[in-house]
Structure formats: structure tokens, C-alpha cells
PyMOL commands that place a pseudoatom at each C-alpha (Angstrom):
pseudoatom trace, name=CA, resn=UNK, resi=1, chain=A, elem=C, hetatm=0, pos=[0.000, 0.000, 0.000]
pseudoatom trace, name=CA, resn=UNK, resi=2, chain=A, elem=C, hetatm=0, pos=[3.108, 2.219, 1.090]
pseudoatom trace, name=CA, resn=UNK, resi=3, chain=A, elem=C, hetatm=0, pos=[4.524, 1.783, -2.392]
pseudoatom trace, name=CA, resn=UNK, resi=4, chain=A, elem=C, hetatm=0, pos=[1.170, 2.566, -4.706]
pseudoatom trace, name=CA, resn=UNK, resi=5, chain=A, elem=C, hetatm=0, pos=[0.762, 6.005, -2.431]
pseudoatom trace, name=CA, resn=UNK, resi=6, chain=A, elem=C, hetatm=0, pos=[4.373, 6.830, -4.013]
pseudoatom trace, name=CA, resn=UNK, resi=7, chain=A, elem=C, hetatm=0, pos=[3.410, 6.355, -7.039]
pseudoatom trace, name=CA, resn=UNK, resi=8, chain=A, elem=C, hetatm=0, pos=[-0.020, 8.700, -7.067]
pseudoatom trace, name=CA, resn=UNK, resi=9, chain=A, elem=C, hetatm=0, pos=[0.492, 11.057, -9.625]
pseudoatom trace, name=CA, resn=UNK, resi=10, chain=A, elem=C, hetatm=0, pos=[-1.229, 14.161, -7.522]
pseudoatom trace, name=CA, resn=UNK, resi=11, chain=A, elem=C, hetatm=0, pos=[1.903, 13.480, -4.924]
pseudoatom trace, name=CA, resn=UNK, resi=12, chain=A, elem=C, hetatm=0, pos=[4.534, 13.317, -7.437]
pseudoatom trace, name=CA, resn=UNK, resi=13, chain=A, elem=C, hetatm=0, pos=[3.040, 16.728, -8.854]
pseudoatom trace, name=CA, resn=UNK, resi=14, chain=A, elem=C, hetatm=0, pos=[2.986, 18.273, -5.711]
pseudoatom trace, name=CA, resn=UNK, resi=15, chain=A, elem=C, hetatm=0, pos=[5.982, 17.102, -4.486]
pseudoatom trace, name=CA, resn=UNK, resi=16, chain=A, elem=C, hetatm=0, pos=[7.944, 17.573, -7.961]
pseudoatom trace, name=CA, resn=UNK, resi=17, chain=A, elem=C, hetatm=0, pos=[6.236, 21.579, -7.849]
pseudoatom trace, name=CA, resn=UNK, resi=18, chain=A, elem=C, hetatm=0, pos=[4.848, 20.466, -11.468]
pseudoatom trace, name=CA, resn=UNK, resi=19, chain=A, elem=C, hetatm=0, pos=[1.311, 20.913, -11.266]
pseudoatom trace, name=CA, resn=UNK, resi=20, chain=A, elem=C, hetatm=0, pos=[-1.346, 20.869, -7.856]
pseudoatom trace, name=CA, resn=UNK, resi=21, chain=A, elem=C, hetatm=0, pos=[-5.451, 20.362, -7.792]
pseudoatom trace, name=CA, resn=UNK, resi=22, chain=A, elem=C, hetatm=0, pos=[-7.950, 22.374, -6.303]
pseudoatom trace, name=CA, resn=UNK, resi=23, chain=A, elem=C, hetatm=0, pos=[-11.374, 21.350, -5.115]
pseudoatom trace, name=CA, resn=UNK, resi=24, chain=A, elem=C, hetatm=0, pos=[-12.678, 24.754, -6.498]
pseudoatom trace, name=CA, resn=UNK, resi=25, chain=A, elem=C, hetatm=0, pos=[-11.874, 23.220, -9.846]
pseudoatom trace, name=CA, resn=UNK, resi=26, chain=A, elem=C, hetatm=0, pos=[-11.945, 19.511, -9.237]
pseudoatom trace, name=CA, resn=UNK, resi=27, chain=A, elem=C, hetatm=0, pos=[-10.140, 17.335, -11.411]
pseudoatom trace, name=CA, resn=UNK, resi=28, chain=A, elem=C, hetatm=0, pos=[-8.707, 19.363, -13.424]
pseudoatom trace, name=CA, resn=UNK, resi=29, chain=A, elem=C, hetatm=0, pos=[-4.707, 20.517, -12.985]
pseudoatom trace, name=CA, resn=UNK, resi=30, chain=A, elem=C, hetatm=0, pos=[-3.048, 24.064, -12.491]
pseudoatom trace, name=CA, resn=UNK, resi=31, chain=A, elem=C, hetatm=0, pos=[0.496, 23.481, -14.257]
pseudoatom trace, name=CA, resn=UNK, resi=32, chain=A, elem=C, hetatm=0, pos=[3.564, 25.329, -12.992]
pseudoatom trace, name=CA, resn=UNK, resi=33, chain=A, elem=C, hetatm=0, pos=[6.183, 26.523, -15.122]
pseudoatom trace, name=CA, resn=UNK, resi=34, chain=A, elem=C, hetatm=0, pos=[8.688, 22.897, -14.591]
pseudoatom trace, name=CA, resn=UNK, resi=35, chain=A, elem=C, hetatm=0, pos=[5.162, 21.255, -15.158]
pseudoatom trace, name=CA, resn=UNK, resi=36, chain=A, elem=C, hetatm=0, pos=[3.927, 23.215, -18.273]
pseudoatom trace, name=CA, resn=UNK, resi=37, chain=A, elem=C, hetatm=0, pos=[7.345, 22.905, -19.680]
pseudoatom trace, name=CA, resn=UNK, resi=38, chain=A, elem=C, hetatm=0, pos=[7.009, 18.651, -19.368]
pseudoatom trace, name=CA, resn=UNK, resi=39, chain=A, elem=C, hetatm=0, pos=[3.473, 18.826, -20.681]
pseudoatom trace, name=CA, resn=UNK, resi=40, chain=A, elem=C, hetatm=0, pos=[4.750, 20.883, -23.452]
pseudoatom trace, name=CA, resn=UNK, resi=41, chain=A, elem=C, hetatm=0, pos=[7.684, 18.727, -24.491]
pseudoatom trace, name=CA, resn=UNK, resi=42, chain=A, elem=C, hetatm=0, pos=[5.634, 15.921, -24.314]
pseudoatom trace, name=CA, resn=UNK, resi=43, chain=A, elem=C, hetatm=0, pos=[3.221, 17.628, -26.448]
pseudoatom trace, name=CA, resn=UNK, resi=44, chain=A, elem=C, hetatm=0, pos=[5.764, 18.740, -29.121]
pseudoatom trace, name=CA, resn=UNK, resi=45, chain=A, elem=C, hetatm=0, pos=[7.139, 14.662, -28.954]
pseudoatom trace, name=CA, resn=UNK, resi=46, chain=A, elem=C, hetatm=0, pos=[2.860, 13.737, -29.923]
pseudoatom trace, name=CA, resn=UNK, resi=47, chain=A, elem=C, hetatm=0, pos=[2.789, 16.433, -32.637]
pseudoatom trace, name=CA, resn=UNK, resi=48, chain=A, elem=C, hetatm=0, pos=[5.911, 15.142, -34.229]
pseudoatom trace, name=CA, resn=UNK, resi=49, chain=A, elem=C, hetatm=0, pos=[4.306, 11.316, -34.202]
pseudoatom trace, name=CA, resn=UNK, resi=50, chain=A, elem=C, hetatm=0, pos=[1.329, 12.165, -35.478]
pseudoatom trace, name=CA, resn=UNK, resi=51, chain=A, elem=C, hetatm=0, pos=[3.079, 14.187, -38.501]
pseudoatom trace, name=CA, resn=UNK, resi=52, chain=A, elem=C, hetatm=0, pos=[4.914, 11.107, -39.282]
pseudoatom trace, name=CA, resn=UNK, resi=53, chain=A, elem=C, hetatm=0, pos=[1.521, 8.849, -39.360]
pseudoatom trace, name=CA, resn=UNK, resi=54, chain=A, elem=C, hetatm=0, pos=[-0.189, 11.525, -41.675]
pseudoatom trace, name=CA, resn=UNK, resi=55, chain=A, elem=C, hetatm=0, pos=[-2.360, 12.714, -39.097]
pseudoatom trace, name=CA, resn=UNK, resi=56, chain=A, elem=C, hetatm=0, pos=[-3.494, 16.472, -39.150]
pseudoatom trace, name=CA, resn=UNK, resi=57, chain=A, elem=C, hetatm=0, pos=[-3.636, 18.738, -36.339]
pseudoatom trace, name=CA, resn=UNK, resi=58, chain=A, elem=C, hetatm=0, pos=[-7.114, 21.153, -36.065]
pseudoatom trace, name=CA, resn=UNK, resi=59, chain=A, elem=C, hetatm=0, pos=[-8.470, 23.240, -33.963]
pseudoatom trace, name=CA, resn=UNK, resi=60, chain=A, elem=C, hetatm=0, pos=[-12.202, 23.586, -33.417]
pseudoatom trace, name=CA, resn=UNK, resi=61, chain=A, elem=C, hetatm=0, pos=[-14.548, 25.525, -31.034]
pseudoatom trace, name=CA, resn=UNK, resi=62, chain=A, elem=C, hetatm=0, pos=[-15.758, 24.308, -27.547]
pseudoatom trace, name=CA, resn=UNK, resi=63, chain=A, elem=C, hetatm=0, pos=[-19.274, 24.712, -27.935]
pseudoatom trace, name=CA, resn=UNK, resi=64, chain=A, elem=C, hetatm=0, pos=[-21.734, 23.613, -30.410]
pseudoatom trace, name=CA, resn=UNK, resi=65, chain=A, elem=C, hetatm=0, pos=[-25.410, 24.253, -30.974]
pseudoatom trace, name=CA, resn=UNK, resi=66, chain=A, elem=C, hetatm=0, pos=[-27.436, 20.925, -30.053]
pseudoatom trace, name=CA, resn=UNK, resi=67, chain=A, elem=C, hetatm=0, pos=[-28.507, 20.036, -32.953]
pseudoatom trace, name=CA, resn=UNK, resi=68, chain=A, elem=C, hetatm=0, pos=[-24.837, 18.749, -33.975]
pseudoatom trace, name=CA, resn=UNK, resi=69, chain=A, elem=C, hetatm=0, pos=[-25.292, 16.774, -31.530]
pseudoatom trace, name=CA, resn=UNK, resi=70, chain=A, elem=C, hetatm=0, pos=[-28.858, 15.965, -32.466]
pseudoatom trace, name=CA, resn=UNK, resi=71, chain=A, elem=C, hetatm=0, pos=[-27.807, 15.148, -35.909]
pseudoatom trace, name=CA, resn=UNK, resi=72, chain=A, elem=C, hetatm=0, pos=[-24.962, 12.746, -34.897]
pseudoatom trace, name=CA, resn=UNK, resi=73, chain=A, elem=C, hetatm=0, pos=[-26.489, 10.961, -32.793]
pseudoatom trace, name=CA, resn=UNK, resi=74, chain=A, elem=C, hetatm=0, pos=[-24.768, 11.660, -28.982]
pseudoatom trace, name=CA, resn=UNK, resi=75, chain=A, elem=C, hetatm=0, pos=[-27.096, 13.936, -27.587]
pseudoatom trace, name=CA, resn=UNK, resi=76, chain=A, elem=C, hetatm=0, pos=[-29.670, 11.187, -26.856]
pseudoatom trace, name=CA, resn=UNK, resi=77, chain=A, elem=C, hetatm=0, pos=[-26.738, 9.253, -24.999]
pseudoatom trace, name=CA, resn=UNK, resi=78, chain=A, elem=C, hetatm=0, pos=[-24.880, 12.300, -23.663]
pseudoatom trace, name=CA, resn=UNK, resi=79, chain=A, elem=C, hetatm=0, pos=[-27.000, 15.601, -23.075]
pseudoatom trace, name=CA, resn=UNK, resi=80, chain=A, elem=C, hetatm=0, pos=[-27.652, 14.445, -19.337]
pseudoatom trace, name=CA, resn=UNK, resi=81, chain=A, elem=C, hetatm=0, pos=[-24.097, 14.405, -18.905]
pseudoatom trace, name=CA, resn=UNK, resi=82, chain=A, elem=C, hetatm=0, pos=[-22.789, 17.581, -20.573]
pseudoatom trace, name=CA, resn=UNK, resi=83, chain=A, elem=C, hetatm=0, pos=[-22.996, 21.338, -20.007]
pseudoatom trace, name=CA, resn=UNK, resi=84, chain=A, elem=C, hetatm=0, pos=[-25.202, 23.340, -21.468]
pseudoatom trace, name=CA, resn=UNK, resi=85, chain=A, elem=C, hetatm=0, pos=[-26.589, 26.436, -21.597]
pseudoatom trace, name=CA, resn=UNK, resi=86, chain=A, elem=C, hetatm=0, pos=[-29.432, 28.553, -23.335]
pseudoatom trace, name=CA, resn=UNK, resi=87, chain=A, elem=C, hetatm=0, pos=[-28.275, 31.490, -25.671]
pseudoatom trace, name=CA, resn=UNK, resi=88, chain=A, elem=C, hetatm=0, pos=[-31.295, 33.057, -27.138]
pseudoatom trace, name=CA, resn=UNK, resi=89, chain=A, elem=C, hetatm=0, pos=[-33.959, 29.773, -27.167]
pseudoatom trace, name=CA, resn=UNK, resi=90, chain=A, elem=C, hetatm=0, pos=[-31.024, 27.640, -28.620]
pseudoatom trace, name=CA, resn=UNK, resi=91, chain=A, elem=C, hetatm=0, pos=[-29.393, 24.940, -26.310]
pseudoatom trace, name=CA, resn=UNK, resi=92, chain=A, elem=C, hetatm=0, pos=[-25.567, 24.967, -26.884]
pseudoatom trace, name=CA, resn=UNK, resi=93, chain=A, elem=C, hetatm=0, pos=[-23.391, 22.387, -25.489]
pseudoatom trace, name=CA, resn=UNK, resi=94, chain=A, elem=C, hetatm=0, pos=[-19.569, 22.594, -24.192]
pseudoatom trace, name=CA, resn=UNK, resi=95, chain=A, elem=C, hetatm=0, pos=[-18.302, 19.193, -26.359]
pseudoatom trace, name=CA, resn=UNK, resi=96, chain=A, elem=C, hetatm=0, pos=[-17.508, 15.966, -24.659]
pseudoatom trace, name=CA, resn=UNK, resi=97, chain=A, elem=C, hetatm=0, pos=[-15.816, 14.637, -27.454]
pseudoatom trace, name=CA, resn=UNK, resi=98, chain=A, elem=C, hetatm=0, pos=[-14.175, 16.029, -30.775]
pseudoatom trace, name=CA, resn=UNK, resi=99, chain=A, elem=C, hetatm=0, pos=[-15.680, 13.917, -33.649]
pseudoatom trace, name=CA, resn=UNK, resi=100, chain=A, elem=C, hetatm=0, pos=[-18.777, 16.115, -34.462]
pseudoatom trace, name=CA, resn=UNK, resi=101, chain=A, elem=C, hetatm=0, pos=[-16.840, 18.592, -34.973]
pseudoatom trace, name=CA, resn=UNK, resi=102, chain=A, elem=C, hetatm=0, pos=[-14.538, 16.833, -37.224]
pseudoatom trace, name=CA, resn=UNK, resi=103, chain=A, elem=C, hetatm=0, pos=[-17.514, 15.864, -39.237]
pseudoatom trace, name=CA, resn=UNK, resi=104, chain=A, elem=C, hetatm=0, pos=[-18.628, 19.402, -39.516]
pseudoatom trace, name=CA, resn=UNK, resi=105, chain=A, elem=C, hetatm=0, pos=[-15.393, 20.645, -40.775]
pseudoatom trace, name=CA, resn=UNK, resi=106, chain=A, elem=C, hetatm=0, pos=[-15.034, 16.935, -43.408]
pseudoatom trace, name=CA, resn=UNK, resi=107, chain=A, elem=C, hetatm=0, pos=[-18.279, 18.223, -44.758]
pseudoatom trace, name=CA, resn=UNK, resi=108, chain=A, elem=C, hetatm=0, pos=[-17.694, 21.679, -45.036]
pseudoatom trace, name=CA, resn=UNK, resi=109, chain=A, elem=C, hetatm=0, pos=[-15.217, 21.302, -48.477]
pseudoatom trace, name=CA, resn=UNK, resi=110, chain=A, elem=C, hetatm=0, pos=[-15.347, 18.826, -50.953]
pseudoatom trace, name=CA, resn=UNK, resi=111, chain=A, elem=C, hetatm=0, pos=[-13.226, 15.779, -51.018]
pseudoatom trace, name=CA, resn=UNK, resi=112, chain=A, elem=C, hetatm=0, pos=[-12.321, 12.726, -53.113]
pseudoatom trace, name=CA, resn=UNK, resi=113, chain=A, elem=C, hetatm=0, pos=[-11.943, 9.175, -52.112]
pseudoatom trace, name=CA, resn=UNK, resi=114, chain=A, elem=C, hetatm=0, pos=[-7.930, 9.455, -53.277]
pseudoatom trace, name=CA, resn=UNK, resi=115, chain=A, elem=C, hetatm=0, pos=[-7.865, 12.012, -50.015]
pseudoatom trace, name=CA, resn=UNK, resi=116, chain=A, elem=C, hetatm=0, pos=[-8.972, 9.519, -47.544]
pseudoatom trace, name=CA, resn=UNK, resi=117, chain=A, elem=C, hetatm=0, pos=[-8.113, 8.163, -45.681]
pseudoatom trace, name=CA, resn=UNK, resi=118, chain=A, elem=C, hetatm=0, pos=[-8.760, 11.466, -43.362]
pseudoatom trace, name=CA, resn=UNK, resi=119, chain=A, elem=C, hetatm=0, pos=[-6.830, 11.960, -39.899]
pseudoatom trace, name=CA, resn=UNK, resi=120, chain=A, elem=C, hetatm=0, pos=[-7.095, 14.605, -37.305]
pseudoatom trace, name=CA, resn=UNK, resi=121, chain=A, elem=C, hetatm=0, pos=[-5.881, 15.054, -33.845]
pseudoatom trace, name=CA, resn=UNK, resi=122, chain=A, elem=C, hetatm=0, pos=[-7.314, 17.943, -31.894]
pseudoatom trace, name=CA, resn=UNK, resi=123, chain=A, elem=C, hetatm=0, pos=[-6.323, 18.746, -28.910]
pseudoatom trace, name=CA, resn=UNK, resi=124, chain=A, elem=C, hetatm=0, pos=[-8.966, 21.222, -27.738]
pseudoatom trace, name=CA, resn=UNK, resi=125, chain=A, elem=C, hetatm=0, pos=[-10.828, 20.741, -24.220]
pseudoatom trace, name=CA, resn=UNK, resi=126, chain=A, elem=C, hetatm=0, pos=[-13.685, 17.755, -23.853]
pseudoatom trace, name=CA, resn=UNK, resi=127, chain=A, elem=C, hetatm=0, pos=[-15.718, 18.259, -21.056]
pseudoatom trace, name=CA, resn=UNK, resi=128, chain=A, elem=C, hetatm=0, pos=[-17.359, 15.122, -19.610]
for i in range(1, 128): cmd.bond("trace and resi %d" % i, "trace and resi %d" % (i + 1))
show_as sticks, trace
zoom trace
């Protein structure tokens, strides 16, 4: 038991000063600079793999209007679970996962099948 509570990540954080948790924002990590510069470098090292597998960084937004997620199927499975809010009698959504977005920007210009296969990393924020 001794050994496993060396090994928790949150006291290796703390006690390295790379990052620390805070129950007013629970589960999620403030980085220090030593921290942010690890994160950062092992950031650079996923970028670097994914260029050499073909796979295309994008950015897209955080939030989404609920009928993406309407259309694609997760809000029936998900819209208990994510956080939403009402802007003007439309329900937007803060996205729990990246591919609708993907899809959106696939379909947005047009593509032939000698492009495919198509592969994106994003690295924006899911909220769950």
C-alpha cells in the first residue's frame, strides 16, 4: 500500500512543484512553469508522431449548438451528462468529445476518395 501512495500522480506533482489540484476546480490541474514545460515537451514529442503517421492537427470551437449533436447521434446518450446552456432559445453544449466537430469541418469542403483516408488530432478541451 506504502509503495502505490508513491506512485499517485497528484503526490509526485505536488511534491515535484509540477502541477497541484484544487477542489474549487476539481479534477482538473493548475500546471507550474517545470510542469507546463514537461506537458509541453511531451506535447511537441505527440505532434511530431502524429506528422509522421499523416495525421493532421485542427483546432475547433468548444461549444456547439445541439442540434450537432442531435444530428450525430450523442445527444440522446450524452446531453444528461454535458454542459449546457441557453443562448437566445437555442441549447448549446460545451463538447464531450471532438468527432462532431470533425464531421462538420469533413463536410464543409469537398473531397475525393484518393484524399482519404482522413486523420485529425485535436487537442482542444472535452468536457465530460
Amino acid at each position: 500500500m506504502a509503495a502505490s501512495a508513491d506512485c499517485d500522480h497528484r503526490k509526485i506533482g505536488r511534491d515535484q512543484d509540477l502541477f497541484f489540484f484544487h477542489g474549487l476546480s476539481p479534477g482538473s490541474a493548475f500546471w507550474y512553469p517545470k510542469g507546463a514545460h514537461i506537458y509541453n515537451k511531451l506535447m511537441d514529442f505527440v505532434k511530431k508522431e502524429y506528422r509522421k503517421r499523416g495525421i493532421q492537427e485542427v483546432i475547433t470551437p468548444n461549444m456547439y449548438n445541439s442540434k450537432l449533436y442531435e444530428t450525430s447521434g450523442h445527444w440522446q446518450h450524452y446531453s444528461d451528462n454535458m454542459f449546457k446552456v441557453d443562448v437566445e432559445k437555442e441549447v448549446f453544449g460545451l463538447k464531450p468529445m471532438n468527432c462532431p466537430g470533425h464531421c462538420l469541418m469533413f463536410a464543409h469542403q469537398p473531397h475525393t476518395h484518393n484524399e482519404l483516408p482522413y486523420r485529425y488530432a485535436d487537442f482542444g478541451v472535452l468536457h465530460r
